[in-house]
Every structure is written in C-alpha cells, then in structure tokens.
N, C-alpha and C positions, 0 to 999 in steps of 0.2 A: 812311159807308155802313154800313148794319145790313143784317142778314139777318132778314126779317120773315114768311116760311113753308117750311117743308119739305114737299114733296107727296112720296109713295111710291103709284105704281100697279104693282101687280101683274098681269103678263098671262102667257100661255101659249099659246103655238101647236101645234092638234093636228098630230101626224105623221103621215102615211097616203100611202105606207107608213112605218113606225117606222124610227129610224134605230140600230143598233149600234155604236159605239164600242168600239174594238177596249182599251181600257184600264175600260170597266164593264160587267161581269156581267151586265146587265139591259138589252135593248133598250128606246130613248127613242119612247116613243106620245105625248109632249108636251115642247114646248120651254117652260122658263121664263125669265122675265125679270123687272127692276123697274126700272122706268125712276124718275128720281130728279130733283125740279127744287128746284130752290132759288131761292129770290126775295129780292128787296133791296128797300130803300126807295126805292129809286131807279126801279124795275119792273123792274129788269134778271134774268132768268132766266137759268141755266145747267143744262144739263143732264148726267146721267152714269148711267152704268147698269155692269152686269157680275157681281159677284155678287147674290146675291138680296137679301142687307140682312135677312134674317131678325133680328126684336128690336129694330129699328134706332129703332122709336116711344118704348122706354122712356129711349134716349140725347139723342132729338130737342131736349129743351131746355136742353143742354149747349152750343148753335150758336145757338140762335133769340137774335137782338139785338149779335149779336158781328160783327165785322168781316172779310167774307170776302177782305179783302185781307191781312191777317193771314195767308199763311197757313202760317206756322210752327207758331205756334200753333194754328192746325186743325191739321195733321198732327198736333202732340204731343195734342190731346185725343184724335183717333180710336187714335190709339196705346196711350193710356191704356185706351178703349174695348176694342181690338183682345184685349188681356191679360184680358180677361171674359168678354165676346162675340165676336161674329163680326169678320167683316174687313168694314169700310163704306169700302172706297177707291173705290168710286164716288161718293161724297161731295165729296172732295177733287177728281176728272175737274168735279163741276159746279162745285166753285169756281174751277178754273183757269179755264174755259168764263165766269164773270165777268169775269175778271182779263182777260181777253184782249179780252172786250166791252169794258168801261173801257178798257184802253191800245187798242184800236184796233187789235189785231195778230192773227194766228195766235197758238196756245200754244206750238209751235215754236218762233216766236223768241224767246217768253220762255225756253226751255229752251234754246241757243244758237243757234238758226236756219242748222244748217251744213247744212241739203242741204231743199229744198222736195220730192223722191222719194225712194223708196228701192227695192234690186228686191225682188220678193216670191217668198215658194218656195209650194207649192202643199202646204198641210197637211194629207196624207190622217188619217180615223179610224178606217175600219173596217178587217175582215181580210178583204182578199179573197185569191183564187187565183193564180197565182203570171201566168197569162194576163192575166186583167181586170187586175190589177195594174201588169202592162207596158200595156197598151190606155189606162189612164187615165195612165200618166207619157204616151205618146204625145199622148193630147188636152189636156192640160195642157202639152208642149211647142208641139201647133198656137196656142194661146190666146195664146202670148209668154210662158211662165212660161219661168224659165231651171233650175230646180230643185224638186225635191220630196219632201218626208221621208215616211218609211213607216212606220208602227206593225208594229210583230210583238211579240206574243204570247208569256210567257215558256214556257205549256204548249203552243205550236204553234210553237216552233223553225224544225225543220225546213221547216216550209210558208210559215213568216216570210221563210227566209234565198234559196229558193228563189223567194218574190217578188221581192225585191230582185234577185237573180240574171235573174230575165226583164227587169224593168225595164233593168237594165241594156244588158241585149244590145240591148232594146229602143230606147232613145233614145240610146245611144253612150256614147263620154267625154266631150263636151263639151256636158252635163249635168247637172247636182250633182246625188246623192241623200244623204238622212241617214235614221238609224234609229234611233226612238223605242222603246226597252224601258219606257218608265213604272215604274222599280223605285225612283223616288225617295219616291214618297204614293204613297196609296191612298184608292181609294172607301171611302163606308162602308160596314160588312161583311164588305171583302175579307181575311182573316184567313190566305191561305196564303200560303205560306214564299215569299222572293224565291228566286231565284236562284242557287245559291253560287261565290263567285268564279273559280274553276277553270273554270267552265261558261261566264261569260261572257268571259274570256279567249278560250276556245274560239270563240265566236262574233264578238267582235269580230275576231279574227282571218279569220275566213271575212270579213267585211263589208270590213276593212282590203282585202284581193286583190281586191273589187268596184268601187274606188275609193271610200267613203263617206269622205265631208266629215268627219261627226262624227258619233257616236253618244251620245244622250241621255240622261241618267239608266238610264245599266246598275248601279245599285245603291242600296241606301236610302241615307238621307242620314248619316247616321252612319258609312257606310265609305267615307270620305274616303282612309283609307292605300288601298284595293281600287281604288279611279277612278283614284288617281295609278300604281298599278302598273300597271293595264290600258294607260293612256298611257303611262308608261315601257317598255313591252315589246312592248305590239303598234306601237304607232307611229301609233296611231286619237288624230282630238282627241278629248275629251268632253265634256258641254255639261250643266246642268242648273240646278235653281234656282228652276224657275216658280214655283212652290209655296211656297217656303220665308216662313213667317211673320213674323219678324220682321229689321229691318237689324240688329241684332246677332249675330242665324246668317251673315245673307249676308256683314256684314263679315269672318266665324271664314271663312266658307268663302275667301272670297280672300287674306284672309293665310293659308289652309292652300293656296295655288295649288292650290284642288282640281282645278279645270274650266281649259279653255281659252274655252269661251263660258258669258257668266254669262246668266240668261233667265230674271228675275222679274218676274215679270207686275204691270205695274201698277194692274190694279182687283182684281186676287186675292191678291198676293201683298202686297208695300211701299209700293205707293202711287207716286206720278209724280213729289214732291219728292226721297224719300228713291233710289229708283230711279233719279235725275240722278247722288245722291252713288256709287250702284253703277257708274254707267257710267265715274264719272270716276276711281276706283281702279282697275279691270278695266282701262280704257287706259292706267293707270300704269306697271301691273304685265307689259303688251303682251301686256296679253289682251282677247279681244273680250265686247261687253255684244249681245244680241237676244234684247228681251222675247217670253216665251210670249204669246198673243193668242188663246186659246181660251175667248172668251165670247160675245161679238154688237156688231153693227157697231159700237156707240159705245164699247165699251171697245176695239175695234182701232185704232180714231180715239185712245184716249188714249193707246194705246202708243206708235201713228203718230209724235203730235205729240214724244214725248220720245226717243223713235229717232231721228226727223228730225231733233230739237233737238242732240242731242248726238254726230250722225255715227255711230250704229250701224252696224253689220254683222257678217257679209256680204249678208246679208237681214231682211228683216222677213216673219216667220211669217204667213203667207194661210191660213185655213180653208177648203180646201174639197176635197170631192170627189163630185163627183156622180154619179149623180142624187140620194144618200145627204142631203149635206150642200151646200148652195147657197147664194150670195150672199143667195138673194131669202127659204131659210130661217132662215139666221143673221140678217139682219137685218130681220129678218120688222115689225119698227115705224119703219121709218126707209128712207130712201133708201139701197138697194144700196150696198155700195161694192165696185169691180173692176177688177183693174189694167190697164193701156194694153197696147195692141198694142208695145210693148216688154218689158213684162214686169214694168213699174214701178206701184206703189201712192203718186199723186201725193197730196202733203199740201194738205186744203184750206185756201183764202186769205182764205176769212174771217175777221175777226175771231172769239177762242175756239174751240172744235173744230169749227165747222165743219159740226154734225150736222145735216142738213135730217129733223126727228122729224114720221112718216106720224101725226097722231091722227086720222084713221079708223081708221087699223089698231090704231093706242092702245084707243080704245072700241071695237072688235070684241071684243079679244083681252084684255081686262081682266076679272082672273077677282075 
C-alpha cells in the first residue's frame, strides 16, 4: 500500500458572537481549522485535523508513495519535520484512521483497547464571574458531566479564586473541579512575566481548602523544582504537558516526577504513537497520563481513541462551555460529538477514528 495524495483544506468558522479564551489576549471573531485526508492506492482515506499544518505543502513529498502502515517511520519523518517547521500530527491522526480501516477495528484497540468510554470533565475557556461560573458547573452537572476545570487568569487572581469558590458551593463535594493557570506556553506576543512562585503556592493553597483535583501548569516549563515544591507543601496534584514539543522534554519531564498527570495532546503536542510511549512510563512511575484535547472534534476523537487505548484517567478533557464554546462550534465540519447522560465520551466502533466529516460544512467554511 502506497500513499498516492495528500489533500489540505483550509476552513474557518465565523464567530458571532466572538469567543474569549481566558489563556489569549485577543478575542476569537473566527475559528480555524485544516482538515487533512490522505489517500492510498487502495482508495482508502483517512482523515485528521488539529493543528493548522501551516508549511505542511513544502514537506508533502516526504509521504507521497510511502507506506502508511509504516508507521514508525511516519512518526520519525514528521519528527524530523517537527525540529524545522510546525507540528503536522494530524498527519499521523490520518494515518492511524487507515490503519484501523485495513485492520477492521477502532484505533483504540490498536492502542490497547482497555475501555470503549471514558468520563469526560466539562473544559471551560473563558473568565467568567464568580456567579455565571457556579450557573455553568450547575448546567454542566444537569447534562451528566461529573467534573469541570476553570481557567483563571494570572492578572485576575482574586476573581479567578472566588469563581471556583462559587462553583464550589455551588455543586458540593461530590463533584470534581480542577484549575488551569496556563503558565506552561504562551500565545504569540504574550511577553509578561509568569507568575512567581511564592504567589502560586499562595493560591494553590486557597484552591487545595476548595477541594481541587489538580491544578494545571502553575508554572513555565523549566520550573520543574517550583511544580514539585508547590506538590510537596500544599499537598495539590499538578498536572501539565499539553504543549510540550517534543518526547524527549516529556521523557526529562517524567523522569524529573514533575507532574502527577502528564496531558500531551496528541495532534499539538507528540503525536498518538509516541503519546502511547507517555502513557506507559507515567503508569510506571503511578502517575496518571490525560491528553489536553483543545482543538476540534477530530483531534478529540484522536485523543479519545489513545486514552481509551491505553486506560487513561481520571478523565478525558471535554471542551465546552457555553453559549461561548459548543459541541456544534468546535466541531463546526463534522458530526458533534457529546457525552451520555452518564457523563461518558463513548469511543466510536468503527473501523479508524470513527469521524463521520459534514462536506457541506467542509465547502461552506473553506477559506
């Protein structure tokens, strides 16, 4: 089997109203996408999406005529890629998406097949008031979600710590919340100062008396001593990783037991192969792996599939919060996806990921 096209469309969903993202500076008037198909000689398509692929045309005949079952080999080219250019691991989301057509299975089970669900938490993004804040963990507990993380804000603290504080009261203890500081990356442009550690001791601490599961990247990624003392003294897990570029940081990060939850996202961050090898250290070491999943249905669908595969937890990361951020705008070219009235994000049982891709909405929204 050869690989005999690479299609790249680029599309874009206007927002109205714009959505704020409590981690970038700029509210979003447009959602982007690239959806990404790969074809065989065989006529078998796979598809994958997630990051934009920006550049990805001048690498494109590094794949064409090569064997997407190989796919060790893909990984080590986009990796080679990765070290020049961008991150193209939705490349890799379409080759498994083959591999699963040919064997006839979910990608799940190629990645160990231990659970067909898993529960999802309810991934807010913006910054709301500390009321709307508790009103959406409330509706997000009617829906069946069992849990849900809150962004706050390193320059709005206090209005941060006091959301969570409503939520709390608001849907009890038998609830999970977690709290995202985003101090691991940054947008581009963002150039002011994290943090410094004395201040988020401070606040993990406020969060630990709220009960908080774990809190997220409270620090760049180079103060790996600053995360293990925040865990050593307040007694909060911490969690981070989404980001991190390449497996040779994420490996340094686990053998430095930075984190208790590792969460590299597989179409932004490592990719879905080398991310199996994350999950299986992290459970070595009796720490947990739960990939970030903040880009559009089909890269939640490739997280899904390798979460499911390899017995993630204690959740897998749901985007949403509405009216803001909704199922039907994340994944604005494809069939919704949204979990059960239990509160579970079921993996689908097709053969490869499973994606059922809307092209009308493809040819609408193709810029």
């Amino acid at each position: 089997m050869r690989i005999t096209a690479i299609r790249l469309t680029r599309l874009s969903l206007p927002l109205d109203p714009p959505f704020h993202a409590a981690w970038d500076p700029t509210p979003r008037t447009s959602f982007p996408a690239t959806l990404i198909e790969v074809e065989t000689d065989e006529g078998i398509i796979g598809v994958g999406s997630g990051d934009t692929m920006d550049g990805f045309e001048a690498f494109e005949s590094l794949f064409l005529g090569t064997d997407p079952l190989q796919i060790l080999n893909q990984v080590r080219r986009i990796e080679t890629i990765n070290f020049h250019g961008g991150r193209y691991w939705p490349l890799e989301a379409a080759l498994w998406d083959i591999i699963g057509q040919v064997t006839g299975v979910p990608v799940s089970t190629l990645f160990g097949g231990a659970r067909d669900r898993l529960p999802a938490y309810a991934s807010s993004g913006e910054l709301l008031s500390p009321g709307a804040r508790a009103e959406s963990a409330l509706a997000a507990r009617e829906l069946g979600f069992k849990a849900m993380k809150i962004r706050i804000a390193r320059n709005r603290l206090t209005e941060g710590i006091s959301a969570v504080r409503a939520a709390r009261e608001a849907v009890g203890d038998d609830f999970d919340l977690m709290v995202d500081l985003n101090q691991m990356w940054r947008m581009s442009g963002d150039i002011d100062a994290a943090l410094p550690l004395a201040k988020v001791q401070r606040v993990a601490a406020e969060l630990h008396d709220l009960g908080v599961l774990w809190l997220e990247e409270p620090l760049p990624q180079v103060d790996v001593a600053g995360a293990q003392r925040v865990r050593a003294q307040v007694g909060i897990q911490i969690s981070g990783g989404e980001m991190v570029r390449s497996i040779g940081e994420m490996m340094t990060l686990i053998e430095s037991d930075a984190f208790d939850i590792y969460q590299p996202d597989v179409v932004l961050a490592v990719g879905m192969y080398r991310a199996r090898q994350v999950a299986e250290c992290a459970n070595l070491r009796h720490r947990q792996f739960t990939p970030h999943t903040w880009s559009n249905g089909l890269g939640l669908l490739a997280n899904l599939h390798v979460a499911a595969g390899v017995d993630a937890g204690p959740y897998i990361e749901f985007p949403f919060d509405p009216p803001g951020w909704t199922p039907e705008r994340r994944d604005f070219f494809m069939a919704p996806l949204m979990i059960d009235e239990h509160g579970d994000l079921l993996v689908p049982q097709q053969p490869g990921l499973g994606a059922q891709i809307d092209y009308d909405a493809v040819r609408r929204y193709t810029v």
